[in-house]
KOLGUTOR-100761 format. One record per residue (C-alpha): residue number from 1; residue in one letter; chain; x, y, z. Coordinates in nm, 2 decimals. Example, Ala and Ser with C-alpha at 12.3 -4.5 7.8 and 13.67 -1.06 7.14 Angstrom:
BEGIN
KOLMAR num residuo cadena     c1     c2     c3
KOLMAR   1       A      A   1.23  -0.45   0.78
KOLMAR   2       S      A   1.37  -0.11   0.71
END
This chain:
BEGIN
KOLMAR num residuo cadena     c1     c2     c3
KOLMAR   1       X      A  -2.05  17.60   4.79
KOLMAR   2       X      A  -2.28  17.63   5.06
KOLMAR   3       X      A  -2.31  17.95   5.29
KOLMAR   4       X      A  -2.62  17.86   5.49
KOLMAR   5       X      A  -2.47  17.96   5.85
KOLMAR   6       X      A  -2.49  18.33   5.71
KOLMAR   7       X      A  -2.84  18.34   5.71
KOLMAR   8       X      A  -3.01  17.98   5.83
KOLMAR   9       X      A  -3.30  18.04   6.12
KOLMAR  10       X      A  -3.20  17.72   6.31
KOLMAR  11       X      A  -2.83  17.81   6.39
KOLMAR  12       X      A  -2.94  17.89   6.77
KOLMAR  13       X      A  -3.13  17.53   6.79
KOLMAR  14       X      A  -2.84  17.31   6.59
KOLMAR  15       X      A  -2.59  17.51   6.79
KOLMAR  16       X      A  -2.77  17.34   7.15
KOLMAR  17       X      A  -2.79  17.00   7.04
KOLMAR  18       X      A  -2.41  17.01   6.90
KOLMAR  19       X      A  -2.36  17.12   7.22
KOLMAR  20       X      A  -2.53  16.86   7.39
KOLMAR  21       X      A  -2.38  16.61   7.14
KOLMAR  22       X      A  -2.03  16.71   7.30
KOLMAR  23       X      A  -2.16  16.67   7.62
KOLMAR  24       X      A  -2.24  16.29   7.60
KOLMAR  25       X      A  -1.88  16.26   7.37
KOLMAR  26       X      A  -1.68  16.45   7.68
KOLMAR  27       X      A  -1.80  16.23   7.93
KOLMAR  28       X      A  -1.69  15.92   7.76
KOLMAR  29       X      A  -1.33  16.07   7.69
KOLMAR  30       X      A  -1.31  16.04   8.04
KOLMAR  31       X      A  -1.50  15.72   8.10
KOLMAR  32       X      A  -1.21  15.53   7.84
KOLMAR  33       X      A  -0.99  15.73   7.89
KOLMAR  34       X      A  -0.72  15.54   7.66
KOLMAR  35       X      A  -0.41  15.78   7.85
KOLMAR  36       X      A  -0.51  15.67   8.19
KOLMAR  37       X      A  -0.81  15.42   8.22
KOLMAR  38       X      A  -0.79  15.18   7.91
KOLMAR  39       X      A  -0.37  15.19   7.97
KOLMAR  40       X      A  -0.49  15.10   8.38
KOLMAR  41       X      A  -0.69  14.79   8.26
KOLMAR  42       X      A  -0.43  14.61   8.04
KOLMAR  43       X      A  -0.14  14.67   8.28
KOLMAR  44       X      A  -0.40  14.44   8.48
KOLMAR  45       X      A  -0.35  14.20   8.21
KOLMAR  46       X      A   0.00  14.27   8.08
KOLMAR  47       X      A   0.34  14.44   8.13
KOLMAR  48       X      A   0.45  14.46   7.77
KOLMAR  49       X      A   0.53  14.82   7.69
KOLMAR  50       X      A   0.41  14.78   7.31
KOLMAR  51       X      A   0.08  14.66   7.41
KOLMAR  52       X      A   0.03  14.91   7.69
KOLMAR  53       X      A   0.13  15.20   7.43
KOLMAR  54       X      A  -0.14  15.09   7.17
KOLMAR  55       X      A  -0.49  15.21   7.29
KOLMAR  56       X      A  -0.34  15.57   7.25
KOLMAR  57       X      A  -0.26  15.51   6.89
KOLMAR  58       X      A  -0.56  15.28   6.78
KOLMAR  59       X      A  -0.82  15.53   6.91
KOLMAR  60       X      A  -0.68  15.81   6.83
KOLMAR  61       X      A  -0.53  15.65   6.48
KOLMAR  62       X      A  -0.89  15.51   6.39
KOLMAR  63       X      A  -1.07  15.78   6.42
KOLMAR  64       X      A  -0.83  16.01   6.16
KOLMAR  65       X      A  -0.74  15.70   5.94
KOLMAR  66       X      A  -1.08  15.65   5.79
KOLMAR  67       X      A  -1.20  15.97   5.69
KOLMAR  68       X      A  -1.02  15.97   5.38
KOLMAR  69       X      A  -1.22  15.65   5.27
KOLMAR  70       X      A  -1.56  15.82   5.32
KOLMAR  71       X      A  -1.48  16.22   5.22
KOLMAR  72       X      A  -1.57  16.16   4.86
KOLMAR  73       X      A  -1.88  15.98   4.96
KOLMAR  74       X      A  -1.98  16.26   5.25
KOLMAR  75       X      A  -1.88  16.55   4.96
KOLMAR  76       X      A  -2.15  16.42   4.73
KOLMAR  77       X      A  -2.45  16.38   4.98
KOLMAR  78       X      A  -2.65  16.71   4.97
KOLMAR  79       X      A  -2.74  16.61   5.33
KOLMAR  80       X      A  -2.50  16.41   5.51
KOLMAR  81       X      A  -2.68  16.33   5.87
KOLMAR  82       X      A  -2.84  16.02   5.74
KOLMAR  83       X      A  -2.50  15.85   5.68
KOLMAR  84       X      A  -2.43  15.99   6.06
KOLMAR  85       X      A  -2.71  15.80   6.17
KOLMAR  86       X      A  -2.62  15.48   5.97
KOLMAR  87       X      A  -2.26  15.48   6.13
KOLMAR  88       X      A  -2.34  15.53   6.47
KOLMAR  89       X      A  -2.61  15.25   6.48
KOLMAR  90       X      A  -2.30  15.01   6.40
KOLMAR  91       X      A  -2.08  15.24   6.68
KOLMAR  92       X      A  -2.33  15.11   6.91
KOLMAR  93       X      A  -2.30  14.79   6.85
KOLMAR  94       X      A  -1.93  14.78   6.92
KOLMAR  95       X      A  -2.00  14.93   7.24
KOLMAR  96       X      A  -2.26  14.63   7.35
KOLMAR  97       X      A  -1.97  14.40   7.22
KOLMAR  98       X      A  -1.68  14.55   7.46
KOLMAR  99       X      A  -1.94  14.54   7.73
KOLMAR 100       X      A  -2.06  14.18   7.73
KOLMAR 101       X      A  -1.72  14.09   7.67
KOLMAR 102       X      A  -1.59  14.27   7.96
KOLMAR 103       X      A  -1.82  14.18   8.20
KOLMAR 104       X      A  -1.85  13.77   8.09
KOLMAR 105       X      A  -1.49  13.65   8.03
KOLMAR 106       X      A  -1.20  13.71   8.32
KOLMAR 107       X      A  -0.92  13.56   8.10
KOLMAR 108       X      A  -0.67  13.80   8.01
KOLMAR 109       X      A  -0.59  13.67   7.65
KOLMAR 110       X      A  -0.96  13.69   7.61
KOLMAR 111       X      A  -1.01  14.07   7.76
KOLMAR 112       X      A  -0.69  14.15   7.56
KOLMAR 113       X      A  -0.87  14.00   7.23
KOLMAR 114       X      A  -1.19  14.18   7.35
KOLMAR 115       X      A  -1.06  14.52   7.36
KOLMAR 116       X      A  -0.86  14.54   7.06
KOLMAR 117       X      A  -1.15  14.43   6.86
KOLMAR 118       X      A  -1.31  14.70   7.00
KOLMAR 119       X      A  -0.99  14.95   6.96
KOLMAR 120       X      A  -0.95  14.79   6.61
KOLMAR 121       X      A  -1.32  14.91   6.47
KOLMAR 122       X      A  -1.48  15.16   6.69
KOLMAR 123       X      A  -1.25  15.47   6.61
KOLMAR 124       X      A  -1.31  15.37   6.26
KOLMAR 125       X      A  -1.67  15.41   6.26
KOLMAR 126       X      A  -1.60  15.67   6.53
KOLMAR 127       X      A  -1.37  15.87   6.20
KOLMAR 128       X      A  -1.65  15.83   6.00
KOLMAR 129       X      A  -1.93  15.96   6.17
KOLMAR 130       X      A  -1.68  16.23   6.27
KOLMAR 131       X      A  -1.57  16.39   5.92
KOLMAR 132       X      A  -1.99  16.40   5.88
KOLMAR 133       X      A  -2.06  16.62   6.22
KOLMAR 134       X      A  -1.76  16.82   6.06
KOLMAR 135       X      A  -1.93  16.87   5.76
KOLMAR 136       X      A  -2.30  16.96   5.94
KOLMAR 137       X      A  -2.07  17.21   6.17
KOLMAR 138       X      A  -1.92  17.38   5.87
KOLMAR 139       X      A  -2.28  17.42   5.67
KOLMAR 140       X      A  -2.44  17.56   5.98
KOLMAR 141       X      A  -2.17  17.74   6.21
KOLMAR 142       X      A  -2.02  18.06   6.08
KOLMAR 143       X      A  -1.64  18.02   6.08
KOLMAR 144       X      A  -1.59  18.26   6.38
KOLMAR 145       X      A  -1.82  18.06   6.61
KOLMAR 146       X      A  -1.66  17.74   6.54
KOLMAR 147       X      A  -1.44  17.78   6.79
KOLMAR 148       X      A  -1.69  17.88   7.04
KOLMAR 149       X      A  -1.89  17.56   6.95
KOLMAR 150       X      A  -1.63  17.36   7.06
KOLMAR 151       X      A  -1.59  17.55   7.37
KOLMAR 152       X      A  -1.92  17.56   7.49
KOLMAR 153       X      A  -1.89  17.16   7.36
KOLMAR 154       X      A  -1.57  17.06   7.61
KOLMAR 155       X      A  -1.68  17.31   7.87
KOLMAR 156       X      A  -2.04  17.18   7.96
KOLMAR 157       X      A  -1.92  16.81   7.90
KOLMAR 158       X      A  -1.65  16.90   8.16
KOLMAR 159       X      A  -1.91  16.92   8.44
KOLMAR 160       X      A  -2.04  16.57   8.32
KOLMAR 161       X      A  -1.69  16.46   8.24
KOLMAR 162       X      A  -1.63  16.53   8.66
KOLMAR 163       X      A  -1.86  16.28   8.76
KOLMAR 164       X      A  -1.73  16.05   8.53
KOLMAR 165       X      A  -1.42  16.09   8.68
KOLMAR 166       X      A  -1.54  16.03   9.00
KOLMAR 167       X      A  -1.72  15.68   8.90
KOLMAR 168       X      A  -1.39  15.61   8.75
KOLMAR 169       X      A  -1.19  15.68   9.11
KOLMAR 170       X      A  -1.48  15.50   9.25
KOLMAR 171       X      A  -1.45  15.22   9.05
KOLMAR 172       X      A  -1.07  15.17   9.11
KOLMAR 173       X      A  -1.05  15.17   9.47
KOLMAR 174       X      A  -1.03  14.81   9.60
KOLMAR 175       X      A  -1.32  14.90   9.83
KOLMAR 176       X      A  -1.53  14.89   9.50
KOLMAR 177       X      A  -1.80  14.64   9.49
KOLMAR 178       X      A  -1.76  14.47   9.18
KOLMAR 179       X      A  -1.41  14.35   9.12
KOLMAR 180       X      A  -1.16  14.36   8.80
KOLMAR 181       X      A  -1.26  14.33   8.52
KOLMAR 182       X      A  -1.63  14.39   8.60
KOLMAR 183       X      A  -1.50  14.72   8.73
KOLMAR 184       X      A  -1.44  14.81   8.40
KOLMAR 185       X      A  -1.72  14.68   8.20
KOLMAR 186       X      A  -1.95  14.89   8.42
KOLMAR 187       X      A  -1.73  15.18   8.31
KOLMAR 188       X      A  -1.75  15.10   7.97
KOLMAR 189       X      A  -2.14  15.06   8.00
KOLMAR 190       X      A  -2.15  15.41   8.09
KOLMAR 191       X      A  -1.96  15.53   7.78
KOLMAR 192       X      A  -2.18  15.32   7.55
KOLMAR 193       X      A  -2.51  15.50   7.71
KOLMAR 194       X      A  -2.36  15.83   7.65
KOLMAR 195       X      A  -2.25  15.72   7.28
KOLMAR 196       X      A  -2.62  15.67   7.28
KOLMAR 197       X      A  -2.72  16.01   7.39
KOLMAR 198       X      A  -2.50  16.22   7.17
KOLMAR 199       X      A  -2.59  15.99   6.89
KOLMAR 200       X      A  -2.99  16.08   6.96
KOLMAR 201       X      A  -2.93  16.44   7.00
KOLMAR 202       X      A  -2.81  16.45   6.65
KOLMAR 203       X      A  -3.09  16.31   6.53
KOLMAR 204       X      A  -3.29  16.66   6.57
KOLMAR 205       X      A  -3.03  16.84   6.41
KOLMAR 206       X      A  -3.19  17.04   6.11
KOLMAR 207       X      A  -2.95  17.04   5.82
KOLMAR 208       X      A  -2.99  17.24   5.52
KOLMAR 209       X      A  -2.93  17.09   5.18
KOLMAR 210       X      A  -2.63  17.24   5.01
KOLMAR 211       X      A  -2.47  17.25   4.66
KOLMAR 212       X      A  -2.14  17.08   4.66
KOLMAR 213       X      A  -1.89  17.02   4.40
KOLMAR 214       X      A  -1.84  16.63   4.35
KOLMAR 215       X      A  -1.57  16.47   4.28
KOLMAR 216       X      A  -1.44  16.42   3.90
KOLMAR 217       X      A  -1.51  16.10   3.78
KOLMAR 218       X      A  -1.26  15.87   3.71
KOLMAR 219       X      A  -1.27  15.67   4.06
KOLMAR 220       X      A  -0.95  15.63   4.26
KOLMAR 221       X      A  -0.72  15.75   4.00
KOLMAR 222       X      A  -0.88  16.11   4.02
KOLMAR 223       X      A  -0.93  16.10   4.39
KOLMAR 224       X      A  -0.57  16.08   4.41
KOLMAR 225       X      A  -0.47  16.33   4.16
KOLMAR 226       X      A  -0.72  16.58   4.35
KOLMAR 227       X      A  -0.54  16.46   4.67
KOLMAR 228       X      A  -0.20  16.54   4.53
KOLMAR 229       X      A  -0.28  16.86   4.39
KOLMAR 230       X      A  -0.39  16.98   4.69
KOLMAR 231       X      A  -0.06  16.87   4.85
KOLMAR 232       X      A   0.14  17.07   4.60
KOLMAR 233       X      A  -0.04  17.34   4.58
KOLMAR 234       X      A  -0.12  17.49   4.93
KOLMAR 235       X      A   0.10  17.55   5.09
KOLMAR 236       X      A  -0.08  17.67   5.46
KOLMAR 237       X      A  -0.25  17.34   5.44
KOLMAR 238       X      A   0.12  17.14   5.44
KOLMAR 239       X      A   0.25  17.39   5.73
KOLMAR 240       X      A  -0.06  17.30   5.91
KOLMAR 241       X      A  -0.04  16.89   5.86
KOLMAR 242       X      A   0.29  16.90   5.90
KOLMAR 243       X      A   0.29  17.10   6.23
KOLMAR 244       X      A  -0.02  16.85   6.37
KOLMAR 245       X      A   0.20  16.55   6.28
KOLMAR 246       X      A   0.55  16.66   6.53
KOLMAR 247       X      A   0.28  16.75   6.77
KOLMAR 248       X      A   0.08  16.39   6.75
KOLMAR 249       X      A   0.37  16.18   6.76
KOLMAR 250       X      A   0.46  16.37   7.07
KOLMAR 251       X      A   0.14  16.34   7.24
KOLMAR 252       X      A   0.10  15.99   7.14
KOLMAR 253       X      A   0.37  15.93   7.45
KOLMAR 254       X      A   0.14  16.01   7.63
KOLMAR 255       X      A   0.01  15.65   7.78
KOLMAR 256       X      A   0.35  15.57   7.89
KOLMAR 257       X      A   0.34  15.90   8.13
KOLMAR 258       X      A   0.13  15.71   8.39
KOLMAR 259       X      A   0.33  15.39   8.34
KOLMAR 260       X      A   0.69  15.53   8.38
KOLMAR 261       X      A   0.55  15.72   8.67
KOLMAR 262       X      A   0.44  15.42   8.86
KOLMAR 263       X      A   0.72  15.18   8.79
KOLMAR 264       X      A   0.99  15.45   8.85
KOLMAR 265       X      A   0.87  15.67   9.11
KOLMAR 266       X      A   0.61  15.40   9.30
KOLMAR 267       X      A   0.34  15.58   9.27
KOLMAR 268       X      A   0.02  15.41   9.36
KOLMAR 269       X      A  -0.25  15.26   9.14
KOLMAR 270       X      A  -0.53  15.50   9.18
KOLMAR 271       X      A  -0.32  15.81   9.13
KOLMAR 272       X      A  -0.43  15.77   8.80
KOLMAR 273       X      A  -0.81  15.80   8.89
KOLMAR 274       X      A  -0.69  16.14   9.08
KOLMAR 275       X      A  -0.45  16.23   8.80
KOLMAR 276       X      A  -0.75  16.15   8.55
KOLMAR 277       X      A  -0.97  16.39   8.79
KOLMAR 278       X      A  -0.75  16.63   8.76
KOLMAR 279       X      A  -0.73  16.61   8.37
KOLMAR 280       X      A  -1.12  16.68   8.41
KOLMAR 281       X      A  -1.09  16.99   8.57
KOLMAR 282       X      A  -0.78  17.13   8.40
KOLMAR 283       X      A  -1.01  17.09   8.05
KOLMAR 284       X      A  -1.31  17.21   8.21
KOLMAR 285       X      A  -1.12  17.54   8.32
KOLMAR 286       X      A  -0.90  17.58   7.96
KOLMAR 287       X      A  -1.15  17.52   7.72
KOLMAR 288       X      A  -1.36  17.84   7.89
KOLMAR 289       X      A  -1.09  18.04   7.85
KOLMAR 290       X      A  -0.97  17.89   7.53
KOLMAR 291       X      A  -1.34  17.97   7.40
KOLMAR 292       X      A  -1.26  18.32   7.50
KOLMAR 293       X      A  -0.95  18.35   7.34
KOLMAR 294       X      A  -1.03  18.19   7.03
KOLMAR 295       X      A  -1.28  18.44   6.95
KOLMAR 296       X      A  -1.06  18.71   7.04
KOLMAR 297       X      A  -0.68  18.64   6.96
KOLMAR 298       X      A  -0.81  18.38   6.65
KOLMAR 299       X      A  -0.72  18.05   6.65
KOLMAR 300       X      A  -0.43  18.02   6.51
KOLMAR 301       X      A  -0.27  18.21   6.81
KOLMAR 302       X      A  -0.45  17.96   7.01
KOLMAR 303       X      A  -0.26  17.68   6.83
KOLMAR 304       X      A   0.04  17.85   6.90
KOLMAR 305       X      A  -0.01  17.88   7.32
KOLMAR 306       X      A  -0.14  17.49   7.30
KOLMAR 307       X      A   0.20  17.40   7.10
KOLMAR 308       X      A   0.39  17.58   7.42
KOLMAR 309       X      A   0.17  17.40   7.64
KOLMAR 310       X      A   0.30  17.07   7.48
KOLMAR 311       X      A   0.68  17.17   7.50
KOLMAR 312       X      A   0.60  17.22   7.88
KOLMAR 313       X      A   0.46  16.90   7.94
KOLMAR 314       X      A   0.81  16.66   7.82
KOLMAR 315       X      A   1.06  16.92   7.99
KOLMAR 316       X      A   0.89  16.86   8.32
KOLMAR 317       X      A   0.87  16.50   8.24
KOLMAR 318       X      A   1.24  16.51   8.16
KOLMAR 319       X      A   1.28  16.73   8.47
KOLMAR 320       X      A   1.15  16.46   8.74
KOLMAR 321       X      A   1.43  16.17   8.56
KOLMAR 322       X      A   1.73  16.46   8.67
KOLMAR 323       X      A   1.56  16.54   8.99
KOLMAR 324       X      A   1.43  16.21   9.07
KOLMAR 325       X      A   1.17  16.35   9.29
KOLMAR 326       X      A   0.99  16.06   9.57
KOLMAR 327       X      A   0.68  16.07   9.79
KOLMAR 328       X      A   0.45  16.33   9.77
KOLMAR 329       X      A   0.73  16.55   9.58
KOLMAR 330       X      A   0.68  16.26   9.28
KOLMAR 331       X      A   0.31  16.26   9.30
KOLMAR 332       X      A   0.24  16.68   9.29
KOLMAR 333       X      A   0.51  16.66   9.02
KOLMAR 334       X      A   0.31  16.44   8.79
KOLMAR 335       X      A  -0.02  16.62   8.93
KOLMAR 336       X      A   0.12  16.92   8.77
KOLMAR 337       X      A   0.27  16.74   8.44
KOLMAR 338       X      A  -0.09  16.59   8.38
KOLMAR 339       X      A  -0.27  16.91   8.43
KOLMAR 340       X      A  -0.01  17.05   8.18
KOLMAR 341       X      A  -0.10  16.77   7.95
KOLMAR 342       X      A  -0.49  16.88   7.96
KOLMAR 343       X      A  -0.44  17.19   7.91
KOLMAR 344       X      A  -0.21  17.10   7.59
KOLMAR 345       X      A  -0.49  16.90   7.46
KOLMAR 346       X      A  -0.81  17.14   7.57
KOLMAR 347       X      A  -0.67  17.44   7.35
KOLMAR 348       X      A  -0.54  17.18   7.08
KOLMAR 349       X      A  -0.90  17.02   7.05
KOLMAR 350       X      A  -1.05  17.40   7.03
KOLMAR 351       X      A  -0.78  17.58   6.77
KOLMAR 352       X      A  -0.70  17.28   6.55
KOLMAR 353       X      A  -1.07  17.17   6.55
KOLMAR 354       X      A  -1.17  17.49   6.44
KOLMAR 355       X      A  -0.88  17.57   6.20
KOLMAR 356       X      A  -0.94  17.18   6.04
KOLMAR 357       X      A  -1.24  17.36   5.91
KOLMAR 358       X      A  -1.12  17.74   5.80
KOLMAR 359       X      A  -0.81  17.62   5.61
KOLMAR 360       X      A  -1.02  17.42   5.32
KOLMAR 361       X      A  -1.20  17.59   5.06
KOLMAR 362       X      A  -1.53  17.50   5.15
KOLMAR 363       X      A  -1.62  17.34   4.81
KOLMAR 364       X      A  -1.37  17.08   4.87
KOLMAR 365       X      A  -1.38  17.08   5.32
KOLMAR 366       X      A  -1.46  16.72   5.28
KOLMAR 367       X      A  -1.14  16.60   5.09
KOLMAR 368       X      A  -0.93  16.85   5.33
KOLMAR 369       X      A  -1.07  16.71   5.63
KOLMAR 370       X      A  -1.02  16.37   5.52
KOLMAR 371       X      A  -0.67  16.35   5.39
KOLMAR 372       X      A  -0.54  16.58   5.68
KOLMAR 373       X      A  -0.72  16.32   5.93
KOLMAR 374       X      A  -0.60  16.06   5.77
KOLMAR 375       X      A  -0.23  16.17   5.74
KOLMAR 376       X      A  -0.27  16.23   6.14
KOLMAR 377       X      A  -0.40  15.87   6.19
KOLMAR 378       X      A  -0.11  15.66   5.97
KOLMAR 379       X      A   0.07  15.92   6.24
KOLMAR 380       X      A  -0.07  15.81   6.51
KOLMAR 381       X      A  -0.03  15.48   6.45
KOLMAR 382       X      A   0.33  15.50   6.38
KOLMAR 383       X      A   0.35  15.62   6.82
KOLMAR 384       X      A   0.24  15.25   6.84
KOLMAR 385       X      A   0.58  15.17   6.81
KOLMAR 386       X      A   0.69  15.36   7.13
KOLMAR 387       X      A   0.73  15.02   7.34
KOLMAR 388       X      A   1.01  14.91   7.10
KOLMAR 389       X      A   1.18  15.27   7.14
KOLMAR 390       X      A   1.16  15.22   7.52
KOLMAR 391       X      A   1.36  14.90   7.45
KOLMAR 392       X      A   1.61  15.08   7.28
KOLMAR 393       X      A   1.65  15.45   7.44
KOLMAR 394       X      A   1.44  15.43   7.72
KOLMAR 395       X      A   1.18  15.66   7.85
KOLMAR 396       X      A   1.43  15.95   7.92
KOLMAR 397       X      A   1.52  15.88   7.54
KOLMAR 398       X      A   1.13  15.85   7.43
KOLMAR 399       X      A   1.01  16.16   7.64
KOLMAR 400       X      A   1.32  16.35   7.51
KOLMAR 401       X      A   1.22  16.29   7.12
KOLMAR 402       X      A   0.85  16.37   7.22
KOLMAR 403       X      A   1.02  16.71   7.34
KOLMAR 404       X      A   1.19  16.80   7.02
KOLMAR 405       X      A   0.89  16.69   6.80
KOLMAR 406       X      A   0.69  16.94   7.02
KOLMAR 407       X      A   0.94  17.18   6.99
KOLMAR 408       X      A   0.90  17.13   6.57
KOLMAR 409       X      A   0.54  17.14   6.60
KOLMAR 410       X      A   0.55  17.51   6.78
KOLMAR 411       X      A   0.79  17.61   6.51
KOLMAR 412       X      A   0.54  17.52   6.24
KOLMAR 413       X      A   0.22  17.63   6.38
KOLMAR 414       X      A   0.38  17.98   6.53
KOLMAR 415       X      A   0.60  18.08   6.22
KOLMAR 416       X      A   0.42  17.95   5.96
KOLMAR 417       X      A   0.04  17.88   6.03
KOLMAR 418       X      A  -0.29  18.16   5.95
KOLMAR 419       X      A  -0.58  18.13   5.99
KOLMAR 420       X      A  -0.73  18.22   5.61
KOLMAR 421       X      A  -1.10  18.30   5.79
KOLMAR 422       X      A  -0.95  18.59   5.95
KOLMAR 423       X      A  -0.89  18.77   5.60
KOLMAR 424       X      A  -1.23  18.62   5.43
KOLMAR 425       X      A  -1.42  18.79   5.76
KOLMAR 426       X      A  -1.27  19.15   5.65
KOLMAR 427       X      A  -1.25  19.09   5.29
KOLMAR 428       X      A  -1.47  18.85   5.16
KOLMAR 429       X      A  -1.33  18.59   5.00
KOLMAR 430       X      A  -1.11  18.27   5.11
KOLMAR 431       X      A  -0.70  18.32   5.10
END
């Protein structure tokens, strides 16, 4: 077990280029946005619900699915920053392959293949080099300013993640210089540099080496049998997936907002650039205050306020269907459910991020990590069948469901959840 956050001189200097690293990462959640901007550039191409519900669940899906794969490879390494730096070289390469591709071909079976190549591999490389930062965080950041981290992380890239959204109303306006899909390849350009600068800021992150309890042997047979003893026996960790699954599945409905909003209340094609500007400023504003609040109300209580956040978002959605608001009525109304939806996800990414890494023993965070992430991708993937729902209930139907499985999440997280740090701070020892 390793404890060098406690007493490690370089915590102030990792602690800025983490920051930083979130920076670059914040500004390319907004640059591909796959809610708003990468759902925007295949309704260019397509109007098949199933395919325009997918980026949503492929990026998101991706990113948890393949931690798993590497935990028992990441819980061996004493230091774990060179297999960051291996992964990401290959994350890069991706990016220069959805660029090229976007800016060369203009058939839409082409752009269609392009991107799903790209959605199909670069949130698994993404997942791996992710469950490694989670590991350097969790060696280097005390527990109680994990949250903070992530804060400081979201709220700085916010201000970057601003003028990324303005390039991206920029480049949606038909005014803009270089046309569909080259639009988008320039957009995509800019989230492959930033890739590059979070990637490089990492590379002057000092890790220390730590002590950690491998694996068994026995290969896939014991990895399992320590994956399903964990599963029996703790019982905050199966509150805590099971809570994050009803909340995923509802926020994987998410990409649909935008499209049921234009096709049933006319709303026009660059409301999504504002609605995405929006977005941007709601985050930048709740993950200062959710910084705040996780350090004093804890995270778990955080988790609870982001779960309410999340309830809010579907009634209002199912709201506008019985009110069947028009104009500029329509337009504020999904203004308002978007910066809802923002918010929802700001505190999410702050207390589950943070709580992702209290809840394991730290002698075993990288199995934890990966099984939880990768129970949350199969999740995630399972919103790609959301189009075939629509076929069947509708979207009043889908957003309804999407309501009760938020409703299930809050009921998990607020009755059932801890945070185990907060004892271990005033006792010493992990509940």
């Amino acid at each position: 077990m390793n404890n060098g956050w406690t007493s490690w001189p370089d915590l102030r200097r990792n602690f800025s280029l983490m920051v930083l690293n979130g920076i670059a990462f914040r500004a390319i959640d907004t640059l591909v946005s796959p809610t708003l901007v990468l759902t925007v550039f295949l309704s260019q191409l397509t109007d098949n619900p199933v395919i325009l519900g997918m980026p949503m669940a492929l990026w998101s899906g991706g990113f948890m699915l393949s931690q798993l794969w590497v935990s028992g490879t990441i819980q061996r390494l004493p230091l774990v920053l060179p297999f960051y730096r291996t992964v990401s070289a290959f994350r890069l390469a991706i990016w220069a392959v959805l660029v090229v591709g976007t800016a060369v071909f203009t058939d839409a079976t082409a752009l269609i293949a392009v991107l799903f190549l790209f959605l199909l591999i670069y949130p698994l490389l993404w997942g791996m080099a992710g469950i490694a930062f989670f590991e350097v965080v969790g060696k280097t950041v005390p527990p109680r300013m994990r949250g903070l981290l992530y804060s400081w992380r979201l709220t700085l890239g916010g201000l970057l993640a601003l003028a990324a959204g303005w390039l991206v109303n920029q480049a949606l306006t038909p005014e803009f210089p270089l046309a569909f899909p080259r639009n988008f390849a320039l957009l995509f350009g800019a989230a492959g540099f930033s890739t590059l600068v979070g990637v490089a800021s990492m590379q002057f992150v000092r890790e220390p080496p730590a002590q950690v309890l491998a694996p068994a042997g026995g290969g896939l047979r014991q990895r399992w049998q320590e994956i399903r003893t964990v599963w029996r026996g703790d019982r905050l960790f199966r509150h805590y997936v099971l809570g994050r699954i009803a909340l995923l599945l509802a926020a994987g409905t998410a990409p649909l907002i935008i499209v049921y909003a234009q096709a049933r209340f006319a709303l026009p094609l660059n409301a999504a650039a504002i609605f995405l500007m929006a977005d941007t400023v709601t985050g930048l504003v709740t993950v200062a205050v959710s910084g705040w609040l996780s350090a004093r109300i804890g995270d778990q209580r955080l988790g609870v306020l982001a779960a309410a956040l999340g309830v809010a978002v579907f009634v209002l959605i199912l709201g506008a269907g019985w009110v069947n608001p028009d104009g500029a009525l329509a337009f504020v109304w999904f203004l308002l459910v978007f910066v809802l939806l923002a918010a929802h996800n700001s505190a999410s990414s702050i207390s589950f991020t943070a709580l992702t890494l209290n809840i394991p023993p730290e002698d075993r965070r990288p199995l934890y990590i990966g099984l939880s992430n990768t129970i949350f991708g199969l999740a995630s993937y399972l919103s790609i069948g959301q189009g075939v729902l629509v076929g069947l209930i509708g979207y009043a139907g889908l957003f309804a469901l999407a309501a009760v499985l938020a409703a299930l999440g809050l009921w998990q997280v607020a009755v059932y959840l801890h945070d185990p740090t907060d004892r271990q701070v005033a006792t010493g020892e992990h509940a």
